[in-house]
N, CA, C and O atoms as a Maestro MAE file, in Angstrom:
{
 s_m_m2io_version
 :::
 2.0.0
}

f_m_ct {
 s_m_title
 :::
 protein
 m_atom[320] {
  # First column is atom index #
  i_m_mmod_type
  r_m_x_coord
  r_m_y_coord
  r_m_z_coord
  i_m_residue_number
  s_m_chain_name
  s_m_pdb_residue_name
  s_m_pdb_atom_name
  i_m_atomic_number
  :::
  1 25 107.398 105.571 137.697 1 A "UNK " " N  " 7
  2 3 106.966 104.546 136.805 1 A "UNK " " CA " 6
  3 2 106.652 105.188 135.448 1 A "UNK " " C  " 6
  4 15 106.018 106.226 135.257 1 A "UNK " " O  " 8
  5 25 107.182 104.422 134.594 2 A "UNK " " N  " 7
  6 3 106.451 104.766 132.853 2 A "UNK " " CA " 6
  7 2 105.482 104.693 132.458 2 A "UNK " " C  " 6
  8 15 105.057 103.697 133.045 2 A "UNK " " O  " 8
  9 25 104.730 105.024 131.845 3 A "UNK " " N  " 7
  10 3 103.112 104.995 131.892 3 A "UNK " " CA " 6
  11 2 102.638 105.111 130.140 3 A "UNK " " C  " 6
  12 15 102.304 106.214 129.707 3 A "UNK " " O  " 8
  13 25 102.645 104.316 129.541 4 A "UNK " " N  " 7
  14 3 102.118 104.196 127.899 4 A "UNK " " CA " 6
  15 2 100.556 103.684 128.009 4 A "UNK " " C  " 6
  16 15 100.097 103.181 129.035 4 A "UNK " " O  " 8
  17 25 99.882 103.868 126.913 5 A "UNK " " N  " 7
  18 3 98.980 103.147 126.367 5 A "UNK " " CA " 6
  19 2 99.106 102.405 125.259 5 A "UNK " " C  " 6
  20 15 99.849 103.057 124.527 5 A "UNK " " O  " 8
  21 25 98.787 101.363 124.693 6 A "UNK " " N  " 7
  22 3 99.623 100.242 123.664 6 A "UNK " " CA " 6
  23 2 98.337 98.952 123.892 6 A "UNK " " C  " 6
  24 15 97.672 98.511 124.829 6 A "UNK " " O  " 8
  25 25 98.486 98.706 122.432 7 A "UNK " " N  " 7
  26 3 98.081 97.826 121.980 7 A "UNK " " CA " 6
  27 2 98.180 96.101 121.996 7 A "UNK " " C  " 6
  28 15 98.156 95.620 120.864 7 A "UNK " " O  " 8
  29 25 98.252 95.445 122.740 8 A "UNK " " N  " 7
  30 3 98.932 93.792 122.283 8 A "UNK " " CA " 6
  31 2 98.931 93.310 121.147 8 A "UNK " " C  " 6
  32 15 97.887 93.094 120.531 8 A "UNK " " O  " 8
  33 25 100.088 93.065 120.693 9 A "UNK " " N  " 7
  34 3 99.706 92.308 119.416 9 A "UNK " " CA " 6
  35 2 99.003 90.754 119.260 9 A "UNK " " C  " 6
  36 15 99.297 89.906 120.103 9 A "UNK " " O  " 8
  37 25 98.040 90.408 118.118 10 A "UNK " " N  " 7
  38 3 97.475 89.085 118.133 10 A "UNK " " CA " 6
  39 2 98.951 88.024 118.365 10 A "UNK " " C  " 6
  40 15 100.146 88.167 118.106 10 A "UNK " " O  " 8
  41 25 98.266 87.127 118.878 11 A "UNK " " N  " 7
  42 3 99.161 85.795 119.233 11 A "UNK " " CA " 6
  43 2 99.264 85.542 117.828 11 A "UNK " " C  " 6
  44 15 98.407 85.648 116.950 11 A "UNK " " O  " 8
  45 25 101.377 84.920 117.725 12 A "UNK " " N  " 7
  46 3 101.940 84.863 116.652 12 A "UNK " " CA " 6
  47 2 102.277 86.043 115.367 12 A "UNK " " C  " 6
  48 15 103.100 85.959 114.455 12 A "UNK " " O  " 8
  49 25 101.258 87.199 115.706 13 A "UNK " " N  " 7
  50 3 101.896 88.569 114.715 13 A "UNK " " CA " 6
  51 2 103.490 88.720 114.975 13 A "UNK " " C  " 6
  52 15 104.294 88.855 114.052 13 A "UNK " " O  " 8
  53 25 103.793 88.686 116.135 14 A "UNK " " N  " 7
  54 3 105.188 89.519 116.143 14 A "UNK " " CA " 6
  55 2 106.394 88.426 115.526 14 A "UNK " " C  " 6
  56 15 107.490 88.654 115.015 14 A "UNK " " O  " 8
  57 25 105.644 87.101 115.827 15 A "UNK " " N  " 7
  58 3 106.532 86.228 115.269 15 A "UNK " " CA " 6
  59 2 106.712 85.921 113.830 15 A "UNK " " C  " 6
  60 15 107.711 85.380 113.357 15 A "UNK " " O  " 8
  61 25 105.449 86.389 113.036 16 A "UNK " " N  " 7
  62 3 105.364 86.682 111.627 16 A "UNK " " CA " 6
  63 2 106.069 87.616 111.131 16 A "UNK " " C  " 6
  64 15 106.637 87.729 110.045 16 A "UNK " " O  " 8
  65 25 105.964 88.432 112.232 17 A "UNK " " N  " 7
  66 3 106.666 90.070 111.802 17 A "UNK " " CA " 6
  67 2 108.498 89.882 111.498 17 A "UNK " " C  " 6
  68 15 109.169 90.310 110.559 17 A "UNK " " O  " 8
  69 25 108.996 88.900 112.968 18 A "UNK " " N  " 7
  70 3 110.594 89.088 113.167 18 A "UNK " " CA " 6
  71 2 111.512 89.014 112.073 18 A "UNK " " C  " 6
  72 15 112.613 89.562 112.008 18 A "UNK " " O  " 8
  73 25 110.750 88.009 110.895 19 A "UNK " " N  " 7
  74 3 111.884 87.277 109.691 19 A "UNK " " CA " 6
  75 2 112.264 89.049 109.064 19 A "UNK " " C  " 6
  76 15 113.445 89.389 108.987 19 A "UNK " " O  " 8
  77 25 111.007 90.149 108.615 20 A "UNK " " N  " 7
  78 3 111.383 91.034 107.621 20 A "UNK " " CA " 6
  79 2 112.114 92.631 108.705 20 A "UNK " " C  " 6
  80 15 112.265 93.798 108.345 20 A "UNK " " O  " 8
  81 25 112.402 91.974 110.026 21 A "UNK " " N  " 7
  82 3 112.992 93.493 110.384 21 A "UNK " " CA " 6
  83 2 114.179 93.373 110.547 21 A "UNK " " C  " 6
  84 15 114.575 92.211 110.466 21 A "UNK " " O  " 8
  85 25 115.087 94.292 110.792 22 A "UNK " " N  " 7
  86 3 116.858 94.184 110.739 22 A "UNK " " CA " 6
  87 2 117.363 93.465 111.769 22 A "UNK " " C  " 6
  88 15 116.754 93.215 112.809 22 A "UNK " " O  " 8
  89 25 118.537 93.106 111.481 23 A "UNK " " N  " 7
  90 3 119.354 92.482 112.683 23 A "UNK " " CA " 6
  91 2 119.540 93.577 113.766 23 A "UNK " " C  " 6
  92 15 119.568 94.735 113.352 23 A "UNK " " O  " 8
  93 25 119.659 93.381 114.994 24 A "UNK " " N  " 7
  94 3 119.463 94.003 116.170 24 A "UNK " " CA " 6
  95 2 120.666 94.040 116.432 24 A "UNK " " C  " 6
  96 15 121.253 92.973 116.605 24 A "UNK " " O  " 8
  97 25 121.363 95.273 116.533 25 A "UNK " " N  " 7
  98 3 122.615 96.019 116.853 25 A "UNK " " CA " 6
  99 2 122.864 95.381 118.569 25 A "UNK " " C  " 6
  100 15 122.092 95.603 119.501 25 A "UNK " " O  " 8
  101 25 124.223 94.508 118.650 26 A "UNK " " N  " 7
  102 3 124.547 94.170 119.951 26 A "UNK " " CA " 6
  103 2 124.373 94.866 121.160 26 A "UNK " " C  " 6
  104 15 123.987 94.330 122.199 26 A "UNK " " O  " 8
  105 25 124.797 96.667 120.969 27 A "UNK " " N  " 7
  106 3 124.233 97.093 122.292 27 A "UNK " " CA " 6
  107 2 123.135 97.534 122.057 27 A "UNK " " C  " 6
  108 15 123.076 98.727 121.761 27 A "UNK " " O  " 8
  109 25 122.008 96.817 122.101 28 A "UNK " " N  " 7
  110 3 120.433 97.372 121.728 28 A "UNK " " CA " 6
  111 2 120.215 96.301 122.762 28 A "UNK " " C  " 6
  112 15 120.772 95.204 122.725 28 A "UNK " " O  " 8
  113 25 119.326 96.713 123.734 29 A "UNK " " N  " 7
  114 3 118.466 95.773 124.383 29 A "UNK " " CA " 6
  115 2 117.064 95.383 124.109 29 A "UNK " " C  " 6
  116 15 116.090 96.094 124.357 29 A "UNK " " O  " 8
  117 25 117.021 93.793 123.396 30 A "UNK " " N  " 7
  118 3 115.998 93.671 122.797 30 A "UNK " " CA " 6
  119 2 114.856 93.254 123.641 30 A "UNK " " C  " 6
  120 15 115.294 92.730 124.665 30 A "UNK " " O  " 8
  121 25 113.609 93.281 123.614 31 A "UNK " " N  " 7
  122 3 112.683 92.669 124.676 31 A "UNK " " CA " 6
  123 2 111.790 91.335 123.960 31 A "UNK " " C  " 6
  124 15 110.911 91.917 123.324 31 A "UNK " " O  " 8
  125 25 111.612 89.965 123.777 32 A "UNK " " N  " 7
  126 3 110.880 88.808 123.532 32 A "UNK " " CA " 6
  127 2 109.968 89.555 122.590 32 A "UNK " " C  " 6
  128 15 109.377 90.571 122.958 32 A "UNK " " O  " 8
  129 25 109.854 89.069 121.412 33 A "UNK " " N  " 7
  130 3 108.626 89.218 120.891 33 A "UNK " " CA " 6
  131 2 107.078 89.138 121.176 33 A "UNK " " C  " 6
  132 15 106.072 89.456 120.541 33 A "UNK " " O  " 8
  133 25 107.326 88.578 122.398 34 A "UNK " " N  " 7
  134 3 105.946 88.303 122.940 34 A "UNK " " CA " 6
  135 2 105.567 89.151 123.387 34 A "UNK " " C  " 6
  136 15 104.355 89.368 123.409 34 A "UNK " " O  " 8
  137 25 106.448 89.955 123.915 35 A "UNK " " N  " 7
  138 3 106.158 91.251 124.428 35 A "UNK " " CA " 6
  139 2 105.943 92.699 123.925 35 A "UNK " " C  " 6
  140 15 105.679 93.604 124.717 35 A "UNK " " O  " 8
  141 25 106.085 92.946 122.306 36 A "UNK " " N  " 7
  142 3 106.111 93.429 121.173 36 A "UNK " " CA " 6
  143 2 104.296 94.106 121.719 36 A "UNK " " C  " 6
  144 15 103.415 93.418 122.236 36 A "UNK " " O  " 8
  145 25 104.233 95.323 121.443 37 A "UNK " " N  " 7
  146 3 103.089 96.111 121.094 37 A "UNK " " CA " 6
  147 2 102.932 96.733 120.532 37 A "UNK " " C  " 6
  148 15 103.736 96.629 119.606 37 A "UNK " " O  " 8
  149 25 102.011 97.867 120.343 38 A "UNK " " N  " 7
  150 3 101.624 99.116 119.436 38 A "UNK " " CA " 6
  151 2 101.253 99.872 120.556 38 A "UNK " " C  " 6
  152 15 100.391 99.521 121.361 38 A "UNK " " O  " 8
  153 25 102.211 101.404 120.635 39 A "UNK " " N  " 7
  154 3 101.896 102.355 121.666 39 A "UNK " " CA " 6
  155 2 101.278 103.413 121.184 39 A "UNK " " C  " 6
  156 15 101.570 104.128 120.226 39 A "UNK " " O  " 8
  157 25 100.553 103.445 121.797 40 A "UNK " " N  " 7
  158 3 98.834 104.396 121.532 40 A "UNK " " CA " 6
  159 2 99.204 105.894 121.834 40 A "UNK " " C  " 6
  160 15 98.994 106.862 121.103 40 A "UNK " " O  " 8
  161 25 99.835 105.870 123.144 41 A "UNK " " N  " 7
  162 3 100.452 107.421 123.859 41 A "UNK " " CA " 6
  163 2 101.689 107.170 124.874 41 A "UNK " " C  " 6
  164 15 101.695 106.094 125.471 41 A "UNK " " O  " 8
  165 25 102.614 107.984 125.081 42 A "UNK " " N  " 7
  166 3 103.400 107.799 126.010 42 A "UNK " " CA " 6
  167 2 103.179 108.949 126.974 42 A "UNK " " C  " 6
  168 15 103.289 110.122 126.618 42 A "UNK " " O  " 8
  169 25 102.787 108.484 128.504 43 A "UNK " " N  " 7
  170 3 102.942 109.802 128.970 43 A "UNK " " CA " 6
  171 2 103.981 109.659 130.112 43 A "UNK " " C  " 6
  172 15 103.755 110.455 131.023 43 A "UNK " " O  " 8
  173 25 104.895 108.984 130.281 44 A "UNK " " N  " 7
  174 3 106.312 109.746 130.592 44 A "UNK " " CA " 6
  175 2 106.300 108.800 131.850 44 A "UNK " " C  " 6
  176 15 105.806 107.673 131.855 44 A "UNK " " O  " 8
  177 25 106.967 109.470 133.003 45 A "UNK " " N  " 7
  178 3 106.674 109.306 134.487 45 A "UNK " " CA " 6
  179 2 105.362 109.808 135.199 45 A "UNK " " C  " 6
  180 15 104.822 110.913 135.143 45 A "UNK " " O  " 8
  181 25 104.999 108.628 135.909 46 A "UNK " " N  " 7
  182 3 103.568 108.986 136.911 46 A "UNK " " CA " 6
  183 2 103.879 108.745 138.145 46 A "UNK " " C  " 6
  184 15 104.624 107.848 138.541 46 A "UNK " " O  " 8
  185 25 103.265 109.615 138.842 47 A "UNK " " N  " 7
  186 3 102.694 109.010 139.964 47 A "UNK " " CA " 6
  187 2 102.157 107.897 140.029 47 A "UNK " " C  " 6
  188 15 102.114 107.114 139.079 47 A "UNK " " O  " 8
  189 25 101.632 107.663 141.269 48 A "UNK " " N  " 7
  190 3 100.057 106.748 141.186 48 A "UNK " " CA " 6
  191 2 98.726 107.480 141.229 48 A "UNK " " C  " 6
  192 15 97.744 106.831 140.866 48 A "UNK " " O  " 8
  193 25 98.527 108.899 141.671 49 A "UNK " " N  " 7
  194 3 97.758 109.536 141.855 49 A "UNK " " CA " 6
  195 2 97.621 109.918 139.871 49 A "UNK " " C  " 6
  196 15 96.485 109.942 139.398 49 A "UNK " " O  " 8
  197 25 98.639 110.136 139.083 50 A "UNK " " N  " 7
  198 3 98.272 110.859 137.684 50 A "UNK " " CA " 6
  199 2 97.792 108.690 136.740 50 A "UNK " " C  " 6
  200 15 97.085 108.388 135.779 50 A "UNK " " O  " 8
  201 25 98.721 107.731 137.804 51 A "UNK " " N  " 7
  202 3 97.890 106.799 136.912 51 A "UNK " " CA " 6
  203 2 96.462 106.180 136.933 51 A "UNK " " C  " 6
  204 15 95.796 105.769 135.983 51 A "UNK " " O  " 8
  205 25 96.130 106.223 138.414 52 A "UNK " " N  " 7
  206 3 94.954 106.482 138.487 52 A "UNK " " CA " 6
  207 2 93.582 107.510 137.622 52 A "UNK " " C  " 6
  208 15 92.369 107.358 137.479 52 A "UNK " " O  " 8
  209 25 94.518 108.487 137.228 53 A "UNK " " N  " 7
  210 3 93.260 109.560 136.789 53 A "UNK " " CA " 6
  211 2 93.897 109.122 135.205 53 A "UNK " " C  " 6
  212 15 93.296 109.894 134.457 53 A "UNK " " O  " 8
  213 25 94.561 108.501 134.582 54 A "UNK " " N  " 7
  214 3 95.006 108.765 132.971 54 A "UNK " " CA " 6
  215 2 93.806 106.806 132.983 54 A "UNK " " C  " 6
  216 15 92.992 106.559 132.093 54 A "UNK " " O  " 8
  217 25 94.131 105.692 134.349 55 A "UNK " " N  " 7
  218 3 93.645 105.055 133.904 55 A "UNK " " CA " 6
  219 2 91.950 104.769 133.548 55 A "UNK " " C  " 6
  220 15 91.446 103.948 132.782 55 A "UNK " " O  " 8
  221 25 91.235 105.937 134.552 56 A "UNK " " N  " 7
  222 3 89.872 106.020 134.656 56 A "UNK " " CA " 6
  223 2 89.488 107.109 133.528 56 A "UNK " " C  " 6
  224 15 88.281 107.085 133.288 56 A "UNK " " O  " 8
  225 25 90.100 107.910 132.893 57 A "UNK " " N  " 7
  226 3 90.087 108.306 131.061 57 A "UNK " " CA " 6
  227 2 90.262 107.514 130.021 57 A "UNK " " C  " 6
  228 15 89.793 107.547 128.883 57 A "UNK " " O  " 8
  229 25 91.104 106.693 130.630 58 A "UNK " " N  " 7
  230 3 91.592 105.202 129.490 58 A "UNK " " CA " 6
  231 2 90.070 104.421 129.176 58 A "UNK " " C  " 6
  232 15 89.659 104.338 128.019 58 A "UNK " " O  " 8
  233 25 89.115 103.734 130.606 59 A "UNK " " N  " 7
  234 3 87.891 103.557 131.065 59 A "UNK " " CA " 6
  235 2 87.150 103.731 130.388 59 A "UNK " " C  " 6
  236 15 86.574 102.851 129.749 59 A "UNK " " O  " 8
  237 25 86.884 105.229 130.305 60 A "UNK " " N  " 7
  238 3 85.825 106.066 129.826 60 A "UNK " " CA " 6
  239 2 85.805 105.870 128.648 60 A "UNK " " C  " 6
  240 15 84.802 105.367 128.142 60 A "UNK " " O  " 8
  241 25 86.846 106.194 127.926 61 A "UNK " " N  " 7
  242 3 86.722 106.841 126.294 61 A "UNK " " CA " 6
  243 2 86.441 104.874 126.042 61 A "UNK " " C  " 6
  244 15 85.462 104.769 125.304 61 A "UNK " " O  " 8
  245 25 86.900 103.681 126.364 62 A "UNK " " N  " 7
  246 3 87.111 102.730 125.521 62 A "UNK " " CA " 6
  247 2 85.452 102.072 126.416 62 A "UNK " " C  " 6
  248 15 84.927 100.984 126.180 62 A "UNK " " O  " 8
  249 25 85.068 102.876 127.187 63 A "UNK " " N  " 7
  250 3 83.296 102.148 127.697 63 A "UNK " " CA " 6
  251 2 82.767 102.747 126.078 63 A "UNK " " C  " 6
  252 15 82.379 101.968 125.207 63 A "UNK " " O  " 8
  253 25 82.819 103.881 125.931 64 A "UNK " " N  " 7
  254 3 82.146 104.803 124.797 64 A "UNK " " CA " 6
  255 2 82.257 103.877 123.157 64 A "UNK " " C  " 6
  256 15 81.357 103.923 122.319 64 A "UNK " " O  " 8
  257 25 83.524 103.099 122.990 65 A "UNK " " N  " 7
  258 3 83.435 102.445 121.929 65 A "UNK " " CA " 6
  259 2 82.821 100.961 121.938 65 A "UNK " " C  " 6
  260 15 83.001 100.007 122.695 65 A "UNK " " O  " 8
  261 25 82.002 101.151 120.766 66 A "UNK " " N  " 7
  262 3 80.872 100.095 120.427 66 A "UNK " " CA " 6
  263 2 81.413 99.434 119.341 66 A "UNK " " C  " 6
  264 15 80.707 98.531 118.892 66 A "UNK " " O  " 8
  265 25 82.778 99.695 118.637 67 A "UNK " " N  " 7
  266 3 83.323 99.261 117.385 67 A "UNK " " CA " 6
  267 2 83.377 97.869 117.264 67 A "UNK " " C  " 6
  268 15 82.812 97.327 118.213 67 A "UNK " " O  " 8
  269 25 83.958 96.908 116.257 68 A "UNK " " N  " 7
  270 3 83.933 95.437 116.299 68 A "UNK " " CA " 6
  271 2 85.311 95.444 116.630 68 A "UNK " " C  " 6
  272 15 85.667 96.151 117.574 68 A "UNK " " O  " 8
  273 25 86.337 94.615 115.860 69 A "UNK " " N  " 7
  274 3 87.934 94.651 115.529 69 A "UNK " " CA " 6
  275 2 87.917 96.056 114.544 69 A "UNK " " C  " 6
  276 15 86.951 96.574 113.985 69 A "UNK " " O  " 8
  277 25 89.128 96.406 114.545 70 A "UNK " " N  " 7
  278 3 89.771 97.334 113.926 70 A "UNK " " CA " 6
  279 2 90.704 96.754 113.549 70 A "UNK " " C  " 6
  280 15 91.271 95.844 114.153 70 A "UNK " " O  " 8
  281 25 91.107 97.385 112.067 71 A "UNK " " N  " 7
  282 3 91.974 97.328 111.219 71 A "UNK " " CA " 6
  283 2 92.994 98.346 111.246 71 A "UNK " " C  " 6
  284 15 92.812 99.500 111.633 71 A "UNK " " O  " 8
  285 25 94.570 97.645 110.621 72 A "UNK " " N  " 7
  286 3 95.717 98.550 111.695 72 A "UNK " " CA " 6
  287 2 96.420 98.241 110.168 72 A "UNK " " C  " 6
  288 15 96.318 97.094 109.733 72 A "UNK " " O  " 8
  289 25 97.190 99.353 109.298 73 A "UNK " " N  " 7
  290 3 98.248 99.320 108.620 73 A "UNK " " CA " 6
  291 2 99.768 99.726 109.765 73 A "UNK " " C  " 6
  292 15 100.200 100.737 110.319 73 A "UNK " " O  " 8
  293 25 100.056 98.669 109.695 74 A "UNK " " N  " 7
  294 3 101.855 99.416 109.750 74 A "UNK " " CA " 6
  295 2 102.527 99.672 109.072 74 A "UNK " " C  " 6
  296 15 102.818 98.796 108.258 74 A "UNK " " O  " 8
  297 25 103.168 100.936 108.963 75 A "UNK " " N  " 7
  298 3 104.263 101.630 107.866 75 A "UNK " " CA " 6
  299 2 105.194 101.960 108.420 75 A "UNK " " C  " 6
  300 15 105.747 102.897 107.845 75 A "UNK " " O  " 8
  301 25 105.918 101.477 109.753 76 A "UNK " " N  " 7
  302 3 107.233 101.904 109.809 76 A "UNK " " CA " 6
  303 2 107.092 101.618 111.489 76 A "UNK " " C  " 6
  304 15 106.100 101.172 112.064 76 A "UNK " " O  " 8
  305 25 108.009 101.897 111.911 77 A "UNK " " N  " 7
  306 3 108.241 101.442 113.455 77 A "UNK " " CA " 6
  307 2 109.202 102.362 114.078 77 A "UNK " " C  " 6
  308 15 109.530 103.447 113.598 77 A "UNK " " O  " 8
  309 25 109.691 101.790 115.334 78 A "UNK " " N  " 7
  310 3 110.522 102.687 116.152 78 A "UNK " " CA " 6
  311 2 111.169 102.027 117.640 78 A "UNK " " C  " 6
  312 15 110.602 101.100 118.219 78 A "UNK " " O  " 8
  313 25 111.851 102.368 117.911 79 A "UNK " " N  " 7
  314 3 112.286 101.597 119.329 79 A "UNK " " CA " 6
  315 2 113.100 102.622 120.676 79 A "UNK " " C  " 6
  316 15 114.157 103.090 120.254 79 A "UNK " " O  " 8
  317 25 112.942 102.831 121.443 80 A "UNK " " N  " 7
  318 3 113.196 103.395 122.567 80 A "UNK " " CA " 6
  319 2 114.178 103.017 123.684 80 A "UNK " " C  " 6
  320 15 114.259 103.713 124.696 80 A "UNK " " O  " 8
  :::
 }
 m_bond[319] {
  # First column is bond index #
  i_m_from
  i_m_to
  i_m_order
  :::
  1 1 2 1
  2 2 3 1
  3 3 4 2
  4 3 5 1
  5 5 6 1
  6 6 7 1
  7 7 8 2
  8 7 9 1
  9 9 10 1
  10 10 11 1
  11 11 12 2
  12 11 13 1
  13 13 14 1
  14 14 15 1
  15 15 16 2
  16 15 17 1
  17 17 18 1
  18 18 19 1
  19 19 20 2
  20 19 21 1
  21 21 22 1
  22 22 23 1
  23 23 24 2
  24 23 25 1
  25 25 26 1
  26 26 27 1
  27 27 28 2
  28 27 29 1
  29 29 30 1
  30 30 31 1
  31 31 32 2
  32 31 33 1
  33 33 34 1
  34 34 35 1
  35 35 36 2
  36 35 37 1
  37 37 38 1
  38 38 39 1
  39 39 40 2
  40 39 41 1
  41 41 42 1
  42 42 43 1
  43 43 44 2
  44 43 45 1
  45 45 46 1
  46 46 47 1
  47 47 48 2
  48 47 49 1
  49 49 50 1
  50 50 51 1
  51 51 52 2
  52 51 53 1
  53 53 54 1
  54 54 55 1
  55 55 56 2
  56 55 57 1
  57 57 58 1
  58 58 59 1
  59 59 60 2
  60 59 61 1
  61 61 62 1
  62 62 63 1
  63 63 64 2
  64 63 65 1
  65 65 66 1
  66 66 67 1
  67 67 68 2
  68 67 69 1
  69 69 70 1
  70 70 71 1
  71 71 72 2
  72 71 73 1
  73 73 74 1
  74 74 75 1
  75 75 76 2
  76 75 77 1
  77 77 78 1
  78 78 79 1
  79 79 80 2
  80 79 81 1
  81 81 82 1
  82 82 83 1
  83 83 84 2
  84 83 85 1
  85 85 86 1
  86 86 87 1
  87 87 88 2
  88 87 89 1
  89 89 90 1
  90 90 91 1
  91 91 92 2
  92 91 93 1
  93 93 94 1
  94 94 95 1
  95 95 96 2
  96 95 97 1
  97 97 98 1
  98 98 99 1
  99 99 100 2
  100 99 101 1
  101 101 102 1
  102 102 103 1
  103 103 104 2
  104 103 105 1
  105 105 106 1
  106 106 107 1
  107 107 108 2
  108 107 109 1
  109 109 110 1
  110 110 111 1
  111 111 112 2
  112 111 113 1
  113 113 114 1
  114 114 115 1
  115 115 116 2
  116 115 117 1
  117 117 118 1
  118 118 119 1
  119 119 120 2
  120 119 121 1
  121 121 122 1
  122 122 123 1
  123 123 124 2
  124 123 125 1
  125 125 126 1
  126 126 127 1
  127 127 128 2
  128 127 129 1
  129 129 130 1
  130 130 131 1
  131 131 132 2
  132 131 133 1
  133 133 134 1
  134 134 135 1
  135 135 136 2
  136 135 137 1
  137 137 138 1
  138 138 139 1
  139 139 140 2
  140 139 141 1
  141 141 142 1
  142 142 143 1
  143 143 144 2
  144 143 145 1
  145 145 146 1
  146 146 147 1
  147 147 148 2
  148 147 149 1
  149 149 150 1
  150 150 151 1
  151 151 152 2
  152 151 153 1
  153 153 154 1
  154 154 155 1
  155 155 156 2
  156 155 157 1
  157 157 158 1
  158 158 159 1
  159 159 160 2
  160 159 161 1
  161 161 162 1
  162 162 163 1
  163 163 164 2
  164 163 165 1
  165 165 166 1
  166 166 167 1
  167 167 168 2
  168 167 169 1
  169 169 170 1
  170 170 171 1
  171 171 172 2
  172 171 173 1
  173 173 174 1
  174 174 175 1
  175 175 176 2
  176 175 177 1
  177 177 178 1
  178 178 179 1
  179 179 180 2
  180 179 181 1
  181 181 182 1
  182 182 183 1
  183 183 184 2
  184 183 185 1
  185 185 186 1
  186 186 187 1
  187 187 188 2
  188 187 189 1
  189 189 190 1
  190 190 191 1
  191 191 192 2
  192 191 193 1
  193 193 194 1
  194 194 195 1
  195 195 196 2
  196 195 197 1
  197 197 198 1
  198 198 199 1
  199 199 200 2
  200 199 201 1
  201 201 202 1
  202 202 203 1
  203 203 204 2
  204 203 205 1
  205 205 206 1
  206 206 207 1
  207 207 208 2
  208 207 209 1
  209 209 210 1
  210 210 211 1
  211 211 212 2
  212 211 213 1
  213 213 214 1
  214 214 215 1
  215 215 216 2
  216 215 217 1
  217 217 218 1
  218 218 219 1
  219 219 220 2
  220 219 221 1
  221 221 222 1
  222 222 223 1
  223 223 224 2
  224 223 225 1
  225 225 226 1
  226 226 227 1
  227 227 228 2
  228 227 229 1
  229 229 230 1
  230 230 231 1
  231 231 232 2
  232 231 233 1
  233 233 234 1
  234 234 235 1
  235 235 236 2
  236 235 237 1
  237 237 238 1
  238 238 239 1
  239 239 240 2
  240 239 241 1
  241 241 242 1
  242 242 243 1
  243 243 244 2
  244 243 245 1
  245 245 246 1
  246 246 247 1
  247 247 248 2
  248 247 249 1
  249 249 250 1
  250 250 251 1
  251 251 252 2
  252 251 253 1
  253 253 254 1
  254 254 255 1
  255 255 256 2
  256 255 257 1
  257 257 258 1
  258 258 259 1
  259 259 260 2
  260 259 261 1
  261 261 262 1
  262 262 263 1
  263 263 264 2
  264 263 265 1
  265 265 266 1
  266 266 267 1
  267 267 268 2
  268 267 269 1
  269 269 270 1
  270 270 271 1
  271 271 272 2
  272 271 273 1
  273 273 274 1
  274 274 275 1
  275 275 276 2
  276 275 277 1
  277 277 278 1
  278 278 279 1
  279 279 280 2
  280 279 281 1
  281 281 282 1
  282 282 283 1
  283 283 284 2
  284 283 285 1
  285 285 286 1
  286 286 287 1
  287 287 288 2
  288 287 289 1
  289 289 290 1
  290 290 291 1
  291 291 292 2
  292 291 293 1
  293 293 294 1
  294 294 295 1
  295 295 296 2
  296 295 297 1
  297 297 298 1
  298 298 299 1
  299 299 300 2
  300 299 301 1
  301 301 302 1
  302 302 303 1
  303 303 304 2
  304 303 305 1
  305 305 306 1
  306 306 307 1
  307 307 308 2
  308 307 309 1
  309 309 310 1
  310 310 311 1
  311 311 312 2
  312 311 313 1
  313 313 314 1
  314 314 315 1
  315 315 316 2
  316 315 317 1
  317 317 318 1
  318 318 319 1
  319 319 320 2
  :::
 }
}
């Protein structure tokens, strides 16, 4: 299994977003905008034993934040 950390985007961002990005090359497999995120880390293939321990670090560090919303510039993108 693939194992990222990523962001959701707010309901309707990605649909704001679609008008200013390029036309999508036919053999590109595109995925719904709804499904559109911001990836935090990629860590590859897991187990269940390494997602278990990456998800109870995931836990930890985001119990520790007391922040409100955060503010996010995007400057460029990427696709996989």
């Amino acid at each position: 299994m693939r194992v990222f950390a990523a962001l959701s985007l707010p309901e309707g961002l990605a649909g704001a977003l679609q008008p200013g990005l390029p036309e999508i090359p036919a053999d590109v497999r595109a995925i719904p905008a709804a499904r559109w995120h911001l990836t935090l880390a990629f860590y590859g293939d897991a187990d269940d034993e390494m997602l278990e321990c990456l998800q109870r670090k995931l836990q930890r560090r985001l119990g520790r934040w007391s922040g409100g919303g955060i503010r996010v510039r995007v400057s460029g993108g990427g696709a996989f």
